[in-house]
C-alpha distance (Angstrom), angle and dihedral (degrees) to the residues before:
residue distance angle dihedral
X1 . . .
X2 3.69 . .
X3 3.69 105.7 .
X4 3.59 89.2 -157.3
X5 4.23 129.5 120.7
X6 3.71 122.8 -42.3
X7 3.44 126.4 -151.6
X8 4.10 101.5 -106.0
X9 3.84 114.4 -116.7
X10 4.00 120.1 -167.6
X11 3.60 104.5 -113.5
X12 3.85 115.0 -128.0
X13 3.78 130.5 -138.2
X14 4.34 107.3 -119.2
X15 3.88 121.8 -160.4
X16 3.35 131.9 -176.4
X17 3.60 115.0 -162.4
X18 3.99 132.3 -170.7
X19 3.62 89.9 -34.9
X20 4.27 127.1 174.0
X21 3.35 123.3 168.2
X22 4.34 113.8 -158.5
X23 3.44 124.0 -174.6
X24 3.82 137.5 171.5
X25 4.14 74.5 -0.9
X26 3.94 94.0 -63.2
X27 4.00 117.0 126.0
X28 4.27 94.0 -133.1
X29 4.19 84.3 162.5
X30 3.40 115.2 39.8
X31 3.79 112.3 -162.5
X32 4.01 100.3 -52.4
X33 3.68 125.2 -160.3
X34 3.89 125.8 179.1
X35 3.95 145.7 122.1
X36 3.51 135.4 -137.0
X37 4.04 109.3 -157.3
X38 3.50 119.9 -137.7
X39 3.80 99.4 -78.1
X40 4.06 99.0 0.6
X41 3.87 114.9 129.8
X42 3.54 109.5 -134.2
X43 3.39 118.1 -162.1
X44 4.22 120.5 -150.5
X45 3.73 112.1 -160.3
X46 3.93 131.9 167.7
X47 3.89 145.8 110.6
X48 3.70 132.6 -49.5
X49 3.78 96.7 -79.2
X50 3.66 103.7 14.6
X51 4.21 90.5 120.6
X52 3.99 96.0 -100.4
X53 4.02 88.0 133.9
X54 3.55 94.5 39.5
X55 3.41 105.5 52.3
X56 4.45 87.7 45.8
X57 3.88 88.6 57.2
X58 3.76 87.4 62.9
X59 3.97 90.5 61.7
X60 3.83 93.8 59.8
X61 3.99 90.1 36.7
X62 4.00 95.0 -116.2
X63 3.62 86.9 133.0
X64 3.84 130.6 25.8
X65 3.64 115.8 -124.3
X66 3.92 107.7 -120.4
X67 4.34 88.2 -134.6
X68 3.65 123.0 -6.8
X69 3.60 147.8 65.1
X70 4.04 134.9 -83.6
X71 4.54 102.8 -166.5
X72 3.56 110.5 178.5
X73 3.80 109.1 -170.0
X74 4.66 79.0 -15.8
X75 3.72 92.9 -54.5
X76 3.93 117.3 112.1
X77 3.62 104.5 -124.5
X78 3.88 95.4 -145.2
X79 4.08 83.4 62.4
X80 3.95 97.0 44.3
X81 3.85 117.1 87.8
X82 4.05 118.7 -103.2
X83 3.82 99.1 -110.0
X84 3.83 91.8 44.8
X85 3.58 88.9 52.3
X86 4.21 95.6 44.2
X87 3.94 79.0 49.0
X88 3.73 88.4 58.5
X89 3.78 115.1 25.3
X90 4.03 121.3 35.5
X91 4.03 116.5 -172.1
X92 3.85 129.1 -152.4
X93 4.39 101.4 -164.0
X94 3.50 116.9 -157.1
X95 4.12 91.1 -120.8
X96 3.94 127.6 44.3
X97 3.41 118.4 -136.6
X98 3.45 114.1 -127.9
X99 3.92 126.0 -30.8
X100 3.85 114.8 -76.4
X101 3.85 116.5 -129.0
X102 3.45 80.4 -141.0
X103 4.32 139.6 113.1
X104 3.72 117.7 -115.6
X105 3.70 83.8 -110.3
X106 4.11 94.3 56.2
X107 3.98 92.3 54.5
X108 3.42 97.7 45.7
X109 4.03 86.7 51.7
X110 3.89 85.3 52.2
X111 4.50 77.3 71.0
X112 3.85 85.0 68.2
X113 4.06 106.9 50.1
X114 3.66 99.4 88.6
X115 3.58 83.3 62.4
X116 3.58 98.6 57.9
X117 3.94 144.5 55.7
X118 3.81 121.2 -96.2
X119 3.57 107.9 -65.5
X120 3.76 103.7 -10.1
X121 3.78 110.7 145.7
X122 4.15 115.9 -132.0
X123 3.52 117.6 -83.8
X124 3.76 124.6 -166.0
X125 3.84 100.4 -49.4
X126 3.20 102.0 43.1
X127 3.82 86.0 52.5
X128 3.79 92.2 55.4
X129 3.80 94.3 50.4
X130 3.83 92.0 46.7
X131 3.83 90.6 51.2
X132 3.86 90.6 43.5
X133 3.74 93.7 56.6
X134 3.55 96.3 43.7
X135 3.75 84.2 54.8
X136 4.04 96.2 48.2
X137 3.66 90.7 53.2
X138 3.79 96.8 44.0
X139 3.57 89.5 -118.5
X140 3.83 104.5 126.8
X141 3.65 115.1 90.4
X142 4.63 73.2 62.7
X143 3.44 91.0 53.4
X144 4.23 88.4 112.2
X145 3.16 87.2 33.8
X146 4.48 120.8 116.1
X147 3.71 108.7 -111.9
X148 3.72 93.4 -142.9
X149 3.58 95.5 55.4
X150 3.86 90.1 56.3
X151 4.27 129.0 107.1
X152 3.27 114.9 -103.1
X153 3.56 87.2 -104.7
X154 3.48 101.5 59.2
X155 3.83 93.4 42.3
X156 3.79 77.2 56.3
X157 3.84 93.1 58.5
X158 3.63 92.7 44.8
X159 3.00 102.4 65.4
X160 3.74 98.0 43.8
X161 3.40 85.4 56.7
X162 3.84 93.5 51.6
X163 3.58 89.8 50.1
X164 4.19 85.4 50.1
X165 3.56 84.9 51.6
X166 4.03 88.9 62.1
X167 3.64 88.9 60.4
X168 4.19 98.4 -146.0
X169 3.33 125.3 170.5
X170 3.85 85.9 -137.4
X171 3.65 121.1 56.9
X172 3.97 114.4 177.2
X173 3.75 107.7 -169.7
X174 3.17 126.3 -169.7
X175 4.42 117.5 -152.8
X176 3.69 79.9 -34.3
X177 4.17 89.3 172.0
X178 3.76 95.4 50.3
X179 3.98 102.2 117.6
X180 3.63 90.8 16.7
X181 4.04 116.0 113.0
X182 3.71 117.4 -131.3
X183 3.40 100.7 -84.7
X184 3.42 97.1 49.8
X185 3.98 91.0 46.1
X186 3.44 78.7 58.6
X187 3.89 98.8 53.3
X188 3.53 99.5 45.3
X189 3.67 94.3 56.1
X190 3.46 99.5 48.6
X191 3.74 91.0 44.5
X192 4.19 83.7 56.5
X193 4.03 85.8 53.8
X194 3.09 95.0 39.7
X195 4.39 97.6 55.0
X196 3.60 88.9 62.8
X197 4.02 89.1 -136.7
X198 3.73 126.2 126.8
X199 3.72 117.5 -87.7
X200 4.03 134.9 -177.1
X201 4.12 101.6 -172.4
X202 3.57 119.2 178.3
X203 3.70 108.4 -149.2
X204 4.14 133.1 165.9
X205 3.87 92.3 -152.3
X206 3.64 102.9 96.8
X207 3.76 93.1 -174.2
X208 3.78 95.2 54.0
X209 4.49 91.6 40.2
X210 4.07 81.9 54.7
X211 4.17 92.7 40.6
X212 3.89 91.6 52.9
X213 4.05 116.2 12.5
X214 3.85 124.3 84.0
X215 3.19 91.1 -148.6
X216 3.82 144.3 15.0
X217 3.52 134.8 -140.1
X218 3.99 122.5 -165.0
X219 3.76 127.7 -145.8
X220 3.68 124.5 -162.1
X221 3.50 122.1 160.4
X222 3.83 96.1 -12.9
X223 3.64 86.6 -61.8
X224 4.29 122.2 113.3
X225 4.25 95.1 -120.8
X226 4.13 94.6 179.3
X227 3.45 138.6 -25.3
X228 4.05 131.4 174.2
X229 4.07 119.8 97.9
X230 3.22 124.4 -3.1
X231 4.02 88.3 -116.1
X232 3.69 91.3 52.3
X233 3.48 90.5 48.8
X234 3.72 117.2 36.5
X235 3.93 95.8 67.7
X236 3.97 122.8 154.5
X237 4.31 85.4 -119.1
X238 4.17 88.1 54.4
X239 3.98 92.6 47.5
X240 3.88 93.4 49.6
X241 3.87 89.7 48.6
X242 3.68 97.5 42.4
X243 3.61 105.8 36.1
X244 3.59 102.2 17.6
X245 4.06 98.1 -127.6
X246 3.99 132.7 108.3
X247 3.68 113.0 -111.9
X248 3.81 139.8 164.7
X249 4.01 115.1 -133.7
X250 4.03 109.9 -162.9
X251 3.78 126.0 170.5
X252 3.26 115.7 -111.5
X253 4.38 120.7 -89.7
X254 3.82 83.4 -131.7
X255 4.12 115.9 25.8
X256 3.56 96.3 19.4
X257 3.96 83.4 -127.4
X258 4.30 113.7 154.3
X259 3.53 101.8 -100.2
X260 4.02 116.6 -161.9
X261 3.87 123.7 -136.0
X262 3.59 114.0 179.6
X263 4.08 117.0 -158.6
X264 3.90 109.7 -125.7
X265 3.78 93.5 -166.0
X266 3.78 86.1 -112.4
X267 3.84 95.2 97.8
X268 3.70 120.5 122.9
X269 3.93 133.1 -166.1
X270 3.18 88.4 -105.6
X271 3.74 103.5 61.7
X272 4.08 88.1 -114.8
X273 3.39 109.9 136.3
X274 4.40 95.5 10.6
């Protein structure tokens, strides 16, 4: 990734207020509350199941929270028109839905429509932010490239560079490294930081949620369990509770960030194996 200047977004303030999501009469969000300050990284971690997804498609109004409120910047999403919303508030989902007959280039562009008029083609800005985001995400030697014939991974980093291409001051994102290699884990969540926006990501890698979020929220059963730092948080009691495993949680030598060990069983006395 480039490193190099971003296009500034205002960051937007994100509240989630009393909010339970039923379906097929099971409770998968149980009365959620929680904020995202205007550019605050909040991290959403939790088991398979515990309502992480769920609760995120409520932000970008894919599904309609059974009770509750989504504000974005103290407007209810569900009462704010679509483009002002797409203006506001870009999403990365965990699946994509269906393969675009599309280049690299075209879904990325698809980042800049709620910035123009009904059917007007990009002009000269719109150009530069495309090429820009297909730069940040390492994505432009693709850029002719079909999107269905991609890896995973690089479908991955298309579309986080489509929703870059947006330029919202809230980005909800949700296991936006899954596919990714290290590296690019890496990249994309420094590129997040580094924005300035707001962002809600739901991740499952506790080391990288207390590397890069300000705070953390925890899911369990559709219910919000803790949240504050990611010290306060990630304890040794919490991960037994949550996850149901034995871990050790250590700050790092170095940054003095919570770093997660997880036992395997496999230990031995004499460190073999640990």
């Amino acid at each position: 990734m480039t490193g190099g200047p971003v296009a500034s977004c205002e960051p937007g303030s994100l509240d989630v207020d009393d909010v339970s999501v039923v379906l097929g009469g099971r409770t998968l969000v149980d009365r959620v509350s929680l904020r995202a300050a205007a550019g605050e990284v909040v991290g959403l971690v939790g088991p398979n199941g515990a309502g992480k997804s769920t609760l995120l498609r409520t932000f970008y109004r894919a599904l309609r929270p059974t009770s509750g409120r989504i504000l974005l910047d103290g407007r209810d999403v569900w009462q704010m028109p679509g483009r002002s919303l797409a203006r506001s508030l870009a999403a990365v989902l965990q699946e994509t839905a269906g393969d675009f007959q599309l280049t690299v280039y075209d879904v990325v562009a698809m980042g800049r429509t709620p910035h123009k008029k009904a059917f007007a083609g990009d002009d000269r800005a719109d150009r530069a932010v495309i090429a820009e985001s297909l730069a940040e995400l390492d994505v432009t030697a693709l850029r002719h490239a079909p999107f269905d014939r991609l890896s995973g991974g690089e479908k991955q980093r298309v579309l986080i560079a489509r929703a870059l291409a947006q330029r919202a001051g809230t980005l909800v994102l949700d296991e936006p490294t899954n596919h990714l290699d290290l590296r690019h884990q890496l990249d994309v969540l420094r590129l997040v930081h580094r924005l300035g926006v707001t962002a809600v990501i739901a991740l499952h890698d506790l080391n990288l949620a207390a590397a890069f979020c300000d705070r953390i929220c925890v899911l369990d059963g559709g219910r919000l369990v803790a949240e504050g730092a990611p010290g306060e948080v990630l304890t040794a009691d919490l991960l037994a509770e949550v996850y149901r495993i034995e871990a050790e949680v250590t700050p790092h030598a170095r940054t003095g960030i919570p770093q997660v060990s997880i036992r395997t069983g496999h230990e031995t006395d004499g460190g073999r194996n640990s």
